[in-house]
C-alpha positions in Angstrom: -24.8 -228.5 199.9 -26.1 -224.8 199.3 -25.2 -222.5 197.0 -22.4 -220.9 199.0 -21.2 -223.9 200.4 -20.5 -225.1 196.7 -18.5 -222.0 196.3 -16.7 -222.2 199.5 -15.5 -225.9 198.2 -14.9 -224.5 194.4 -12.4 -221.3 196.1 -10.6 -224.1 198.0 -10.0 -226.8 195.0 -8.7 -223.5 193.3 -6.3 -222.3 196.6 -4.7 -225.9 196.2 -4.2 -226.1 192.8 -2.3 -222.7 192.4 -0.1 -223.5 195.4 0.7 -226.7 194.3 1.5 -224.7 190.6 3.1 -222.3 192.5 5.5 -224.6 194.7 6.5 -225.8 191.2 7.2 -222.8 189.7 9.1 -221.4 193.3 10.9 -224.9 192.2 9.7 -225.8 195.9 8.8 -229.0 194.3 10.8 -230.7 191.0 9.6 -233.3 188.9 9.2 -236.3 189.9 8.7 -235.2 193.3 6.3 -237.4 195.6 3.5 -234.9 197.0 2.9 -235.2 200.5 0.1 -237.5 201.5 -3.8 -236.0 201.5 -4.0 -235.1 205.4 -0.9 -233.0 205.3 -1.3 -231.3 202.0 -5.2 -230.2 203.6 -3.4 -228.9 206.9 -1.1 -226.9 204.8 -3.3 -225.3 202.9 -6.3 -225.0 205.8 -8.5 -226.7 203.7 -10.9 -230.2 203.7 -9.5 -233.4 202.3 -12.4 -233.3 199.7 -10.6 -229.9 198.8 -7.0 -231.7 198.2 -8.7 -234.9 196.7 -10.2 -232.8 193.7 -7.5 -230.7 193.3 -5.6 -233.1 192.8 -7.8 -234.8 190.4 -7.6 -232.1 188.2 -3.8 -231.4 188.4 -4.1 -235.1 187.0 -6.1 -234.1 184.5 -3.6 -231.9 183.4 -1.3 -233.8 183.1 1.2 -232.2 186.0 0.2 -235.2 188.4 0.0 -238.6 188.4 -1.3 -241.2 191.0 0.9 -244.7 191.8 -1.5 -247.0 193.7 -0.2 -247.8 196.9 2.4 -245.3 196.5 1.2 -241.9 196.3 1.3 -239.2 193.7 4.5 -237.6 191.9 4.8 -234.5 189.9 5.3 -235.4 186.5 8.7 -235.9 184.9 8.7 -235.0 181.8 6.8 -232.5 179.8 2.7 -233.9 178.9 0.6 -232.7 176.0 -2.1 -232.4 178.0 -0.6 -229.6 179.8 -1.9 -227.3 177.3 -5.1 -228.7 176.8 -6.6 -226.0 179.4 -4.8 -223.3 177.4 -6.4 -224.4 174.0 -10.2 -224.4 176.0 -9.4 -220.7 177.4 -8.9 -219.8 173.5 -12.1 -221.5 172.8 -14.5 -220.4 175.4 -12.8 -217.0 176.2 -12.0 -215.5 172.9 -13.6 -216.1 169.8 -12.9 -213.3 167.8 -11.0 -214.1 164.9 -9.4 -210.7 164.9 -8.0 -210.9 168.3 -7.0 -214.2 167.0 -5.2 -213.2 164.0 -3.4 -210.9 165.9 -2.1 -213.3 168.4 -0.6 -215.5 165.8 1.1 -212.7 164.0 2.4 -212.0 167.2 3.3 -215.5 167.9 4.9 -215.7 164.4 7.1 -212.7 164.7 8.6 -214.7 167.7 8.7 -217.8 166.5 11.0 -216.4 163.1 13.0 -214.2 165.6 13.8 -216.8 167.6 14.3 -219.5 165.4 16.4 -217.3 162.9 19.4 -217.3 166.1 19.4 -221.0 164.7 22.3 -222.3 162.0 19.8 -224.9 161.3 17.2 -222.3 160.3 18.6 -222.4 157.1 18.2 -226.1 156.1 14.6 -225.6 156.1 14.5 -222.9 153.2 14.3 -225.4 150.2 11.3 -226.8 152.0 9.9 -224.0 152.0 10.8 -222.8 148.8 9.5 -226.3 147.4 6.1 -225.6 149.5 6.0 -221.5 147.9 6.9 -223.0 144.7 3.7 -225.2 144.6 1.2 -222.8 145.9 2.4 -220.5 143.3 1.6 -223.5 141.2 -1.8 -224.3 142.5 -2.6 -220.2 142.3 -2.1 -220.4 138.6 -4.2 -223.4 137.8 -7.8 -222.1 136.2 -9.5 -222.8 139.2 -7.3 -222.7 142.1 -8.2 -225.3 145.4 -7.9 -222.6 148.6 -8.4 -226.0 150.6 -4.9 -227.4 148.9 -3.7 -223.2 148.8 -4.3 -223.4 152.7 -2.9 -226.7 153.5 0.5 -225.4 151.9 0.1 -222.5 153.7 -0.3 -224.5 157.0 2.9 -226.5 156.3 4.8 -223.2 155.2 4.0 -221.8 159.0 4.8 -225.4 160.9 7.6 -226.2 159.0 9.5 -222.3 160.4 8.2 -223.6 164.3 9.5 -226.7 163.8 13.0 -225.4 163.3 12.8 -224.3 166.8 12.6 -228.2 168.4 10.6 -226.9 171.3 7.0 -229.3 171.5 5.9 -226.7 173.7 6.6 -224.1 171.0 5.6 -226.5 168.4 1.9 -227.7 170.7 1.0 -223.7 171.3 1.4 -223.0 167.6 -0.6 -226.4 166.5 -3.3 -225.3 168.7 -3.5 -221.3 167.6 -3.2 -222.8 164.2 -6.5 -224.8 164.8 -8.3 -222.1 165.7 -7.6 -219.6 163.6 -8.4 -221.9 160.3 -11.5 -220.7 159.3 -10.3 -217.1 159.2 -7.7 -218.5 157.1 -9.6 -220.1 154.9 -11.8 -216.7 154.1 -8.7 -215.1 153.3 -7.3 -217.4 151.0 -10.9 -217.9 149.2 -10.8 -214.0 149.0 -7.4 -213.7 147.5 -8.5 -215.9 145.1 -11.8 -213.9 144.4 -9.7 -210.8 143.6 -6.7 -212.1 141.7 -4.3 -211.3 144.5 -2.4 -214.7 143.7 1.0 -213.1 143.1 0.8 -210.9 146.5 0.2 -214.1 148.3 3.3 -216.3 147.0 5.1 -212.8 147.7 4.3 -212.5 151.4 5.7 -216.0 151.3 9.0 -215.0 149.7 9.4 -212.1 151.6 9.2 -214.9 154.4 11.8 -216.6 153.2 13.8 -213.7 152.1 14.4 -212.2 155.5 15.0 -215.8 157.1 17.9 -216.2 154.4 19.2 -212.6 155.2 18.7 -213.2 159.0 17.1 -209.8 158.2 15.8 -209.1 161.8 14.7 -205.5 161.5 12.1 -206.7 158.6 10.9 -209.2 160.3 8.0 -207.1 162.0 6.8 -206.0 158.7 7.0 -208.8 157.0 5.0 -210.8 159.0 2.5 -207.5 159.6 2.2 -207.4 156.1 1.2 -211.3 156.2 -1.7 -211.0 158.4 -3.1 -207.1 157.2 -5.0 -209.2 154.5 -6.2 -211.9 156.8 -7.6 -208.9 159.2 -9.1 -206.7 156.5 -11.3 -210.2 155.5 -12.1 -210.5 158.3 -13.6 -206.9 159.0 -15.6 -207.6 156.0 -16.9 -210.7 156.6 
């Protein structure tokens, strides 16, 4: 197979897979839905069988298809972590600059906390995270703070306001931003210990909780702005 050949059967894996996405999103097709078999779906779509087969094969690979032998193959029924996974490799291969990261979990952040703060049970989570403020603060004040323990609570401070929302989705997306954007974390917290900035950090984290308590919604912008305006100034020096 030459060179254009290879991309004439690449374009064609891809026309399948986003009309089978799209048919789900038209809700054309529902979970648990049986696709139709291999011969049909390539007629459809004007395209080989080799076209459908791989498409398929990477629908199944994330996690929106699955094959039952001697059946055929369904949409899946419920949601799959694996779903994200080709979100999380995007992030990886397509943007690794920790600014641009920084700034899509603030902007992440300011959605999860106005979201979840439309919840009553937002507030059952504010002595955790006064508990989790309470022993940074804590740590901070030791003679030789841990920023790997400082960032761990920090971590669990951010998790535990997602969490509130019970979305996995919601709860997967963060998780994964999370992941990436721990290093740049990690300088920030070293360097707020380096200038004795211990007190602003446990009061970014009050202010946090502050406007949560007040359901505060016109702060809540700011607040987290003010959050990551540290984290971004780092990492311009770095």
């Amino acid at each position: 197979m030459n060179r254009k050949e290879k991309e004439t059967a690449i374009s064609a894996v891809d026309k399948v897979v986003a009309s089978i996405t799209d048919e789900i999103i038209n809700n054309n097709l529902h979970p648990g839905d049986r696709l139709e078999p291999e011969e049909k779906l390539a007629n459809k779509y004007n395209v080989g069988r080799n076209s459908v087969r791989e498409a398929i094969k990477q629908l199944q690979a994330y996690g929106v298809l699955y094959i039952k032998r001697a059946d055929g193959t369904y949409i899946e029924d419920s949601f799959n972590t694996k779903m994200l996974d080709p979100l999380l490799y995007s992030l990886i291969f397509c943007n690794k600059d920790e600014e641009d990261l920084a700034q899509l979990r603030s902007i992440i952040e300011t959605g999860i906390i106005q979201s979840a703060m439309q919840d009553d049970d937002i507030s059952k989570v504010i002595p955790y995270l006064n508990d989790l403020t309470e022993e940074t603060e804590r740590e901070l004040n030791k003679e030789a703070p841990d920023p790997g323990r400082v960032l761990d609570l920090d971590l669990n401070f951010h998790s535990a306001i997602a969490g509130t929302m019970k979305n996995p989705q919601v709860d997967i997306l963060t998780s994964y931003i999370t992941r990436m954007t721990v290093p740049a974390r990690r300088k920030a917290v070293e360097e707020w210990i380096r200038s004795g900035k211990q007190d602003e950090f446990v009061k970014l984290h009050r202010d946090i909780i502050d406007v949560i308590e007040k359901r505060d919604f016109s702060r809540i912008n700011q607040v987290v702005n003010n959050h990551y305006i540290f984290l971004r100034k780092v990492l311009k020096n770095d």
